[in-house]
BALOBA-1460 file (C-alpha; in Angstrom, 3 decimals):
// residues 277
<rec num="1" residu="x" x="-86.974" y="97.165" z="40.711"/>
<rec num="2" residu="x" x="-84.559" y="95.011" z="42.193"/>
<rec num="3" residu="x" x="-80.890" y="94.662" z="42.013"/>
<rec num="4" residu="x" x="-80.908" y="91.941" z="39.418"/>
<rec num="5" residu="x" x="-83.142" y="93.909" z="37.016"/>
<rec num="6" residu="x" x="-81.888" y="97.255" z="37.984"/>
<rec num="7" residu="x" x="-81.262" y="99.331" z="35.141"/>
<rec num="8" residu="x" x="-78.403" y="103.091" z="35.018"/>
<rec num="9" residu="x" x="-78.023" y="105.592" z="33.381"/>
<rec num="10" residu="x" x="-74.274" y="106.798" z="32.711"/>
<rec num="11" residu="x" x="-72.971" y="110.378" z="32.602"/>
<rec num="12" residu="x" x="-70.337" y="111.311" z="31.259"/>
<rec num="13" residu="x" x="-68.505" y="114.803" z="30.718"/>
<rec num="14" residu="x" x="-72.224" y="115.734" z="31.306"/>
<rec num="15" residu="x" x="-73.648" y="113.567" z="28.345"/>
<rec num="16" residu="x" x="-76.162" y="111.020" z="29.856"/>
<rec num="17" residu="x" x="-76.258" y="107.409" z="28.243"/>
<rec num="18" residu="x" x="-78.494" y="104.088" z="28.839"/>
<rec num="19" residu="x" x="-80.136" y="102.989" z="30.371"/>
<rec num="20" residu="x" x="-77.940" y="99.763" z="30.900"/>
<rec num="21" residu="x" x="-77.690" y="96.510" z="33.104"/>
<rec num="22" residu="x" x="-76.199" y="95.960" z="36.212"/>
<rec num="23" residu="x" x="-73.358" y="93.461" z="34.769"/>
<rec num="24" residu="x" x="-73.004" y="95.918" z="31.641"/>
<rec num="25" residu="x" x="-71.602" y="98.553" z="33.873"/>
<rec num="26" residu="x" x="-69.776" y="95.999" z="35.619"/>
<rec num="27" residu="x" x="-67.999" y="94.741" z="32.666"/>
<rec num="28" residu="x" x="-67.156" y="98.143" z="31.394"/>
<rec num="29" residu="x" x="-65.358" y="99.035" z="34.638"/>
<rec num="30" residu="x" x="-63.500" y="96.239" z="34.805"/>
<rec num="31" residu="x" x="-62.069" y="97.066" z="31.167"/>
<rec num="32" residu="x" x="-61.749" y="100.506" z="32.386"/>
<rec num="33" residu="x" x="-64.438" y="102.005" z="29.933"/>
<rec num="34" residu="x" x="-66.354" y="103.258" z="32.908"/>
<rec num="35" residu="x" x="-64.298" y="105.058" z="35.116"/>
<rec num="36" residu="x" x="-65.122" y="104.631" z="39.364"/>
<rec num="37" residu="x" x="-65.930" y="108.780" z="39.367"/>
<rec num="38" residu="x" x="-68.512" y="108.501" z="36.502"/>
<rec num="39" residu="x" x="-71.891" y="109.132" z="37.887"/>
<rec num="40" residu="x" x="-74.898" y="106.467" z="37.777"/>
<rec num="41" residu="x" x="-78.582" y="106.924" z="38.644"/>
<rec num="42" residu="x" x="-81.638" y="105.228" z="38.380"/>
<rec num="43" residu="x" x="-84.056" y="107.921" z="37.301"/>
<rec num="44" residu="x" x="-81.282" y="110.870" z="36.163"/>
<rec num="45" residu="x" x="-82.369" y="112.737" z="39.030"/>
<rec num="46" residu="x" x="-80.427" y="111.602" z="41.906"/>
<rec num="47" residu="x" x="-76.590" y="110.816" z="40.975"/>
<rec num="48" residu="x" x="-73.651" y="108.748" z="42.923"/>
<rec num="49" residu="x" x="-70.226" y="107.910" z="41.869"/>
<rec num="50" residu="x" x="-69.856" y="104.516" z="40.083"/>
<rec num="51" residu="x" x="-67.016" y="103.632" z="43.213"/>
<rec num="52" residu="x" x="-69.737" y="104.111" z="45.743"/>
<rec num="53" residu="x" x="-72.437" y="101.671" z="44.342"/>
<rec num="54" residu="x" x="-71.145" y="98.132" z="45.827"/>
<rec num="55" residu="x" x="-73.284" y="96.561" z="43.178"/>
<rec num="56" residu="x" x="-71.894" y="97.615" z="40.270"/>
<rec num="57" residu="x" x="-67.996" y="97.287" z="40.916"/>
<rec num="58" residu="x" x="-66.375" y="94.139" z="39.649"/>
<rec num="59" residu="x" x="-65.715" y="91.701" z="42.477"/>
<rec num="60" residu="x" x="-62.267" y="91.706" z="41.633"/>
<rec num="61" residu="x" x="-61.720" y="95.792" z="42.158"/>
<rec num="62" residu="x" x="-63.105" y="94.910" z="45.838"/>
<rec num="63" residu="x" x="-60.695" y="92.486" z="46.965"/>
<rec num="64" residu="x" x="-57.282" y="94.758" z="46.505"/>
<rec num="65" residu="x" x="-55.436" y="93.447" z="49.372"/>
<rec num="66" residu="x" x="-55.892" y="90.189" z="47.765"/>
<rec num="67" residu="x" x="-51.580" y="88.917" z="47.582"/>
<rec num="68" residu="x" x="-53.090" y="87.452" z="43.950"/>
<rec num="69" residu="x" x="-55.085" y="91.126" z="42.951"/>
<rec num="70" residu="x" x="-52.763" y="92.958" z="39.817"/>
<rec num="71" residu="x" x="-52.721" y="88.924" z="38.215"/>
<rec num="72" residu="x" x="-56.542" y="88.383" z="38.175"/>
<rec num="73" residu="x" x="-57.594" y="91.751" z="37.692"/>
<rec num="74" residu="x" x="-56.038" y="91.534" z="34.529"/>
<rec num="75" residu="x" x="-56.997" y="88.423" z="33.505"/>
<rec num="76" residu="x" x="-60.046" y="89.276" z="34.496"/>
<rec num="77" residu="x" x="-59.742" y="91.986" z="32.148"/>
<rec num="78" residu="x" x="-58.096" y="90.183" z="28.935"/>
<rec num="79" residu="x" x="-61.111" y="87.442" z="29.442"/>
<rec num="80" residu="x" x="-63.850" y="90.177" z="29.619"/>
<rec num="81" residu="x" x="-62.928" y="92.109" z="26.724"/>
<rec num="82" residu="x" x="-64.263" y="91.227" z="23.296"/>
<rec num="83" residu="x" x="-62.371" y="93.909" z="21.437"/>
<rec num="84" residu="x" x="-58.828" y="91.997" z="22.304"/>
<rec num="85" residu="x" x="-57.205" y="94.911" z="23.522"/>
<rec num="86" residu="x" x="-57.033" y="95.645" z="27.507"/>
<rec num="87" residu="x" x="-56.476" y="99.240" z="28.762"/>
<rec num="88" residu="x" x="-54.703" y="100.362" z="31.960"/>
<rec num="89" residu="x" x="-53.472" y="102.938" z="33.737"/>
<rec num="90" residu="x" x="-50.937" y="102.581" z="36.402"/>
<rec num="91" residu="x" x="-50.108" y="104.830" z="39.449"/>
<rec num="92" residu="x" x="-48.467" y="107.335" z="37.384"/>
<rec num="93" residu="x" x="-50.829" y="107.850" z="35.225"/>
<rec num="94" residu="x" x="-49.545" y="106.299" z="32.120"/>
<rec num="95" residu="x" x="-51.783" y="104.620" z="29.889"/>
<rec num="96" residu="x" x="-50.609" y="100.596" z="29.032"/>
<rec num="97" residu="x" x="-52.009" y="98.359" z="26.224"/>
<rec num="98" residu="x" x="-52.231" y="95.028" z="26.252"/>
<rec num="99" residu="x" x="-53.187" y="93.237" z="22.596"/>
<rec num="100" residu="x" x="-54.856" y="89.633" z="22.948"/>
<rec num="101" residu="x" x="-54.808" y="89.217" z="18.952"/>
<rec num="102" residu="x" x="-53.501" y="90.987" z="16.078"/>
<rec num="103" residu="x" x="-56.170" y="93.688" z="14.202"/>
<rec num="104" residu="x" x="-56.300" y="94.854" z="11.402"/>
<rec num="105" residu="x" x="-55.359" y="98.602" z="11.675"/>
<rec num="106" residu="x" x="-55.565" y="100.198" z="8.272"/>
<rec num="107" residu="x" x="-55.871" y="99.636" z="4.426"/>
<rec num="108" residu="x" x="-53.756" y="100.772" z="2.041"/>
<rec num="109" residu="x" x="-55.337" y="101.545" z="-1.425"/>
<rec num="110" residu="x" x="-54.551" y="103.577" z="-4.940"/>
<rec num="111" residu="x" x="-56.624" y="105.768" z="-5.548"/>
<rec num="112" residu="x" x="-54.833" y="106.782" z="-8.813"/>
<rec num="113" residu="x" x="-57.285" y="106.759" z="-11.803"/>
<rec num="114" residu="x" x="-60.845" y="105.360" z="-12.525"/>
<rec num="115" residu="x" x="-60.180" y="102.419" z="-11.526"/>
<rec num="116" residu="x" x="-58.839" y="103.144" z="-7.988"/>
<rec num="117" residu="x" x="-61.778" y="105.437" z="-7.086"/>
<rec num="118" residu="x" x="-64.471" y="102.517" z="-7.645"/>
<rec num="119" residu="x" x="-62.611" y="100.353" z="-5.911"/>
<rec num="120" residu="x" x="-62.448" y="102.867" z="-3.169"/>
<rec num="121" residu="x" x="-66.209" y="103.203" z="-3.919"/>
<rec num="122" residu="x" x="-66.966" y="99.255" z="-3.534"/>
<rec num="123" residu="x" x="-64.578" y="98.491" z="-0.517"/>
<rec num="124" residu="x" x="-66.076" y="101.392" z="1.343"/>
<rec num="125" residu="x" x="-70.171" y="100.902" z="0.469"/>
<rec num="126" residu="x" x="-69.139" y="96.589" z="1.208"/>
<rec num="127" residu="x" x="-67.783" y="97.685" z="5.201"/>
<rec num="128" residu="x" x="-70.735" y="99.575" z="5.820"/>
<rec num="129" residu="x" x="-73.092" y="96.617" z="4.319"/>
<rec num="130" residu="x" x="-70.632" y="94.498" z="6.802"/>
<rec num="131" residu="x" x="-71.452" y="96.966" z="9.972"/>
<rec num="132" residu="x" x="-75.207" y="96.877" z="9.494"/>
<rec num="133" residu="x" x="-75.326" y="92.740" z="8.970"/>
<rec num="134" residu="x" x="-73.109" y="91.509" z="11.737"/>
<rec num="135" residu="x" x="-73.458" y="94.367" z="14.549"/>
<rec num="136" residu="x" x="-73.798" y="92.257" z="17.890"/>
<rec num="137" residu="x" x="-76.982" y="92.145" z="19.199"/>
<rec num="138" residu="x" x="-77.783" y="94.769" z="21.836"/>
<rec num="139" residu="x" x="-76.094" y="93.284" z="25.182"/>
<rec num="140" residu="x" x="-78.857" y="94.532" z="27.459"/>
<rec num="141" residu="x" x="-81.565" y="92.212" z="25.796"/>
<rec num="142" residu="x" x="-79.216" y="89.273" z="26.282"/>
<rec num="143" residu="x" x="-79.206" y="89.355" z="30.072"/>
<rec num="144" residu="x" x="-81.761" y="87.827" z="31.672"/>
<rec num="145" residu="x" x="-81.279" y="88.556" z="35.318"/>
<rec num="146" residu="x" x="-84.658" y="86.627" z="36.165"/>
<rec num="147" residu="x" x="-84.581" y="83.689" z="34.265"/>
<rec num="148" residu="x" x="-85.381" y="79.998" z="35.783"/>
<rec num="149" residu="x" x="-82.901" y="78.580" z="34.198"/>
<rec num="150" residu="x" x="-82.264" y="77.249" z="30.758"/>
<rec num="151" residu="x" x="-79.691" y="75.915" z="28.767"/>
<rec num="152" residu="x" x="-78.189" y="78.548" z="27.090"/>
<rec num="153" residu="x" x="-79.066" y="81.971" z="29.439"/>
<rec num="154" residu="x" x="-77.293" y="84.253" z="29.806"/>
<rec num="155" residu="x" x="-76.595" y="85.862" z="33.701"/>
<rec num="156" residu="x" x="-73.883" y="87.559" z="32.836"/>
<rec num="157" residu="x" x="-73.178" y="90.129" z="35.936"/>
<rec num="158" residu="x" x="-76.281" y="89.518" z="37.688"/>
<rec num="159" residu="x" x="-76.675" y="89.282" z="41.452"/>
<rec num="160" residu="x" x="-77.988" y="85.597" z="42.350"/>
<rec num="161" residu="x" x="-77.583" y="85.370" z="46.281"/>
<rec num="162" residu="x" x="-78.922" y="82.284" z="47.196"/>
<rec num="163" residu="x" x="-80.688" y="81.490" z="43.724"/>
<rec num="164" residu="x" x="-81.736" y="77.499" z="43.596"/>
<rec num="165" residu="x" x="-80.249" y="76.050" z="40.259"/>
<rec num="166" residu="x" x="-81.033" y="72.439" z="41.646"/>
<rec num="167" residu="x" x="-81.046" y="69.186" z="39.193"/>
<rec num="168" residu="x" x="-81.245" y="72.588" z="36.126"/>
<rec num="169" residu="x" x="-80.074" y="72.076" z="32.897"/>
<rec num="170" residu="x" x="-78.314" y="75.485" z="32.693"/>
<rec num="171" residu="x" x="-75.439" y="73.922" z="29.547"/>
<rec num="172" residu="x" x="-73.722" y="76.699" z="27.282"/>
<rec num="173" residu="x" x="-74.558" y="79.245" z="30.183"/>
<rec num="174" residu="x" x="-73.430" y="82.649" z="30.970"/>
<rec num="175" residu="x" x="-72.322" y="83.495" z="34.508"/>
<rec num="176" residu="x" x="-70.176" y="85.873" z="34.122"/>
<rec num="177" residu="x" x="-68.604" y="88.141" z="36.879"/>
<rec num="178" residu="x" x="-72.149" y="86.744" z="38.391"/>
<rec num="179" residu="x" x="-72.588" y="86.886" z="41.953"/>
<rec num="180" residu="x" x="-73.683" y="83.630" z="42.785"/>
<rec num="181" residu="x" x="-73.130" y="83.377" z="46.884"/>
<rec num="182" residu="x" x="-74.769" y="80.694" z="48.847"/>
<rec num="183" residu="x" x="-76.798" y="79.459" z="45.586"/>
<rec num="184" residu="x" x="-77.168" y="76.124" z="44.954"/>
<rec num="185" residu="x" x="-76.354" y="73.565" z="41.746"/>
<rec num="186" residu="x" x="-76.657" y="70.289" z="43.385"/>
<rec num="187" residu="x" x="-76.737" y="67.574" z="40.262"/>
<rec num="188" residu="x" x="-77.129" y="70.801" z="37.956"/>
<rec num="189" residu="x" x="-75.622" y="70.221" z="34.465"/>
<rec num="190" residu="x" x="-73.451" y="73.057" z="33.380"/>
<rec num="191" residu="x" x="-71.577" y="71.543" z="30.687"/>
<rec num="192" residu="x" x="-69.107" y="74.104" z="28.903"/>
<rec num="193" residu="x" x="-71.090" y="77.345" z="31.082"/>
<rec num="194" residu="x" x="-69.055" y="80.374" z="30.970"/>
<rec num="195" residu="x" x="-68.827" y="81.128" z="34.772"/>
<rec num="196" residu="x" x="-65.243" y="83.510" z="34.748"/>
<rec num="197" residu="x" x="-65.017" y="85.375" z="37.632"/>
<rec num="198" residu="x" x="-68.182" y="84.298" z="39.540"/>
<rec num="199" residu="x" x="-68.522" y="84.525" z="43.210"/>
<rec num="200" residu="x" x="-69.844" y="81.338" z="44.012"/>
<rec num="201" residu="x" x="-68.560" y="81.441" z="48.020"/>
<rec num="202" residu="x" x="-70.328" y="79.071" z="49.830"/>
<rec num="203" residu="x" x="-72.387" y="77.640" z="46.963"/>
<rec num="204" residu="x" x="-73.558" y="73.885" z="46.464"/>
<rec num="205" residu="x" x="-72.101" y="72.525" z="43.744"/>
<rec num="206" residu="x" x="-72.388" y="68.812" z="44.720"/>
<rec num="207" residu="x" x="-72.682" y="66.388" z="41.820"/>
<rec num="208" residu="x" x="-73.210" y="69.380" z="39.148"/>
<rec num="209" residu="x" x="-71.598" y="68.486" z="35.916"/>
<rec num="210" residu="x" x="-69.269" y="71.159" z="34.734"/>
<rec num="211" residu="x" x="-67.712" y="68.955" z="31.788"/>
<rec num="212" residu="x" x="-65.563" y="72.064" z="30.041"/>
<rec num="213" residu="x" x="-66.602" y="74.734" z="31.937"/>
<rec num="214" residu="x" x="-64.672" y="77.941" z="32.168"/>
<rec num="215" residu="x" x="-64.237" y="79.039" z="35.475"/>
<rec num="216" residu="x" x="-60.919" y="81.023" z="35.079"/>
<rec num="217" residu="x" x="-60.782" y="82.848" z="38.918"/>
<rec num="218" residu="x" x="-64.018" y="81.850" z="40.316"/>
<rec num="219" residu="x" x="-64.453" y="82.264" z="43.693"/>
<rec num="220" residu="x" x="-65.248" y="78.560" z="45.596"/>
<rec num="221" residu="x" x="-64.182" y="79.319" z="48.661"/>
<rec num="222" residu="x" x="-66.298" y="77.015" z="51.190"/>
<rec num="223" residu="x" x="-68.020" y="75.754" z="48.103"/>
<rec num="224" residu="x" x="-69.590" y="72.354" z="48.444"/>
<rec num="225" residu="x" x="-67.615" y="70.506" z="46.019"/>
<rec num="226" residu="x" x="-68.388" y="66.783" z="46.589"/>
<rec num="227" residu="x" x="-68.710" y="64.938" z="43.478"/>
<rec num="228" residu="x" x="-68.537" y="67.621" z="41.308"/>
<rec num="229" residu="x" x="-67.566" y="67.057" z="37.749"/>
<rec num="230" residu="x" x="-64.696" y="69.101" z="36.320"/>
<rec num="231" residu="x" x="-63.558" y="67.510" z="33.740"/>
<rec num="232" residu="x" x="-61.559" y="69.019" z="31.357"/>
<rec num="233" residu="x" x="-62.841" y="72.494" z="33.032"/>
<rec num="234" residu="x" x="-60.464" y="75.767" z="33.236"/>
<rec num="235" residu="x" x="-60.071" y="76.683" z="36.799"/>
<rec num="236" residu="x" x="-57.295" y="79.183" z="36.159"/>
<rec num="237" residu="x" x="-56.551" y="81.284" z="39.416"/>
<rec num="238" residu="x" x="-59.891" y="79.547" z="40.611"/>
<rec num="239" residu="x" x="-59.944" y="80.166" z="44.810"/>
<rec num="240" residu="x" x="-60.678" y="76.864" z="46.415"/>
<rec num="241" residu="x" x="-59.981" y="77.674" z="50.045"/>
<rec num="242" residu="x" x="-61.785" y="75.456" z="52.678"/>
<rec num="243" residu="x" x="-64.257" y="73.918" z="50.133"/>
<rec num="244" residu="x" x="-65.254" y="70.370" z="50.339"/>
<rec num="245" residu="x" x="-64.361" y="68.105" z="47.513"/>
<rec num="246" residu="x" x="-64.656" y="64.317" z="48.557"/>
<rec num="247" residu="x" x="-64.646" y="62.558" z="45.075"/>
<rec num="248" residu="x" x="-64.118" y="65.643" z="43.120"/>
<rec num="249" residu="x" x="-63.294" y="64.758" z="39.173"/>
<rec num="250" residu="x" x="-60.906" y="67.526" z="37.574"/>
<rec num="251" residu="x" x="-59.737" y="65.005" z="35.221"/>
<rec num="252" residu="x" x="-57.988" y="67.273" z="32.307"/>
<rec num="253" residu="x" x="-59.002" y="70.424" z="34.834"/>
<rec num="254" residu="x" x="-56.432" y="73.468" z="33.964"/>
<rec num="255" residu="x" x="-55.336" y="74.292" z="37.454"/>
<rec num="256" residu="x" x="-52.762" y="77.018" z="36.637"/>
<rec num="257" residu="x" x="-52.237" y="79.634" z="39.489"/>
<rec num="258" residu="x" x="-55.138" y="78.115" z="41.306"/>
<rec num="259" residu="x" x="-55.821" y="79.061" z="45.187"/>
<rec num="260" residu="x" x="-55.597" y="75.126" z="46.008"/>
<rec num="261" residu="x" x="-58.132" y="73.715" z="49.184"/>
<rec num="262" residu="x" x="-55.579" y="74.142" z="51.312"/>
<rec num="263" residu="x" x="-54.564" y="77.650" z="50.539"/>
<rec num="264" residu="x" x="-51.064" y="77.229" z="48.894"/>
<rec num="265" residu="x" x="-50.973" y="78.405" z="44.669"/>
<rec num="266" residu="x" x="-50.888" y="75.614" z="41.858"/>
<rec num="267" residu="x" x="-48.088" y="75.836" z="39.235"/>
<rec num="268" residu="x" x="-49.167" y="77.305" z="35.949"/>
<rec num="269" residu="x" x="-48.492" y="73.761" z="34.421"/>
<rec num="270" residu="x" x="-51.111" y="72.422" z="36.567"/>
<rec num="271" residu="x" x="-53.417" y="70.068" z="34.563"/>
<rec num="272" residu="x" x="-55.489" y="66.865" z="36.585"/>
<rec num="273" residu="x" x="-53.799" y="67.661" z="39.751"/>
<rec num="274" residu="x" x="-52.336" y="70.707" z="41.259"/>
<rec num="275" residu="x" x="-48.497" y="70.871" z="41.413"/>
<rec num="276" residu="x" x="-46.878" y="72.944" z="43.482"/>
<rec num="277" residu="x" x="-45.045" y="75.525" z="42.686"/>
């Protein structure tokens, strides 16, 4: 099986879980579910630390020395996380939380009488009708690591080296913490895609159309921009170092704390054109 299909299993505290995707385990040590000294293994026979499989650590975690790292690990991390909550712990040990959105955290409710009891009754018996109808759908039959390419895929975490996209209509897409180096999108259409935190190094991205794409700290270093469309895209803490852009559109294109061509950092107020901060 190869690296784009490869499927773990987890243990933890000696409990073994999965099996699971590569970008599954990617994602869930980037939110710090999955911690770097949890053991993985293809077959539950032969097991490695989590830190010593290059495949499955988050791009981001690789690139510490990076003068830019603590800001777009944890964006990284608020974008990633579906729960809205980001947790991390610092050198000493202390645990931080970090709340995207407000939850709902408890219910209060009488339970004096009759009356209070059924209520109990219904509320409880309508959140368990609620968990079985709109559980998510098991994330390991959404990525589709060998897909050709279709509007609406999802790649999310996959390793694409070199993968030809070419004149695709990949729109609504999931790239997600994909690695995507040397592939090419030449005259691709990737209209509102979901590429955050892709590693697309050295990729051709001439003429693709990436009308409202998010691309919040995608790597495009030596990327083959030329006529790319970015209109109205989100290239927040995007790299851009020594890529080629003649006739580049970023019309509307958030450019806050972007790594411009040229190597210098956009101002967060960014928008069209990158201002310097």
């Amino acid at each position: 099986m190869n690296k784009e299909t490869q499927l773990w299993y987890l243990k933890v505290k000696g409990r073994v879980k999965g099996p699971y995707a590569t970008g599954l385990i990617s994602k869930n040590i980037l939110l710090g579910r999955i911690h770097p000294n949890d053991m993985l293994s293809h077959d539950k026979n032969a097991w490695r630390k989590a830190s010593s499989i290059r495949e499955v650590m988050p791009d981001v975690i690789k690139h510490r020395n990076d003068p830019n790292y603590k800001e777009r690990l944890r964006a990284a991390r608020r974008w990633a996380d579906e729960r809205g909550e980001v947790r991390e712990v610092d050198a000493s040990g202390n645990e931080k939380i970090y709340k995207t959105r407000k939850k709902v955290t408890h219910l209060q409710i009488k339970t004096t009488g009759i009356l209070g009891i059924l209520s109990l009754i219904l509320i409880v018996s309508g959140l368990i009708v609620a968990l079985f109808l709109f559980t998510p759908d098991d994330p390991l039959a959404q990525i589709n690591c060998a897909a050709n390419g279709q509007d609406g895929v999802v790649f999310d975490g996959c390793h694409l080296q070199r993968k030809d996209f070419s004149a695709k209509s990949l729109k609504n897409s999931h790239f997600k913490n994909t690695l995507l180096t040397n592939s090419r999108f030449k005259k691709a259409q990737l209209q509102f895609s979901q590429m955050d935190y892709a590693n697309l190094s050295h990729a051709d991205l001439s003429s693709a159309n990436l009308t409202g794409a998010s691309l919040r700290a995608v790597d495009l270093r030596g990327a083959n921009l030329n006529s790319t469309i970015f209109t109205k895209a989100d290239l927040s803490y995007a790299d851009l170092t020594g890529a080629r852009a003649s006739g580049v559109k970023l019309t509307g294109a958030i450019l806050a704390n972007t790594i411009w061509f040229d190597g210098s950092v956009c101002a967060k107020a960014s928008i069209g054109r990158c201002l310097k901060q």
